[in-house]
C-alpha positions, 0 to 999 in steps of 0.5 A, a space after each residue: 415791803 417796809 416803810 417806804 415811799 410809794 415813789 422814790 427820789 431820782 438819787 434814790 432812783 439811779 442808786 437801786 439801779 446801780 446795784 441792778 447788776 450785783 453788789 457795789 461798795 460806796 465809791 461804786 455806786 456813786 461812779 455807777 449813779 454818775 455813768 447812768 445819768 452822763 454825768 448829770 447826777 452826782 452823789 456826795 458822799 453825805 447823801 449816798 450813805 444817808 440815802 442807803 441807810 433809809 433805803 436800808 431801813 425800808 428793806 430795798 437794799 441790805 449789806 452784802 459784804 466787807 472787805 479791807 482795802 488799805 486798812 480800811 473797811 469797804 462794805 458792799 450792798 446789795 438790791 433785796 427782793 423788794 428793792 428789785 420789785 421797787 425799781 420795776 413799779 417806778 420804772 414802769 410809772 415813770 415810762 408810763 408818764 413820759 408817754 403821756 407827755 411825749 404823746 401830748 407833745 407829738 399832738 401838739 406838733 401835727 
């Protein structure tokens, strides 16, 4: 893996996990970041793309394809391998300190 962070933001979170079940264009992802979260996570467009670029840079996701929709160019990006593996380890770590917290709570309840 390349330059990345050990952990990743929540955009950066539900962005990997959209391209979980293949290659989605900018639109999609943003839609796909939206269903996931309810609604609660919106992504601007700005922070989409700037948020692909550096994840594209670190080597999490890299372009799959284009094609032109209404003259226009959509291109499409894919989770890497190391993406795949990023997205896992976070998972885990995030399930790992929910039970902390969920476990503490249900101590403090008895």
């Amino acid at each position: 893996m390349r330059n990345q962070s050990p952990t990743l933001t929540e955009s950066q979170y539900f962005l990997l996990a959209a391209l979980l079940d293949g290659p989605l264009h900018g639109y999609g992802i943003i839609k796909a970041t939206e269903q996931a979260t309810d609604g609660r996570l919106r992504l601007a467009v700005g922070t989409l793309y700037g948020a692909l670029e550096r994840l594209e840079r670190a080597g999490l996701v890299e372009a799959d394809h284009e094609e032109i929709v209404d003259g226009r160019a959509r291109r499409y990006y894919r989770l890497t391998d190391d993406g795949g593996a990023m997205l896992q380890r976070e998972a885990l770590r995030l399930q790992q300190a929910a039970a902390v917290v969920i476990g503490r709570a249900r101590t403090a309840e008895a």
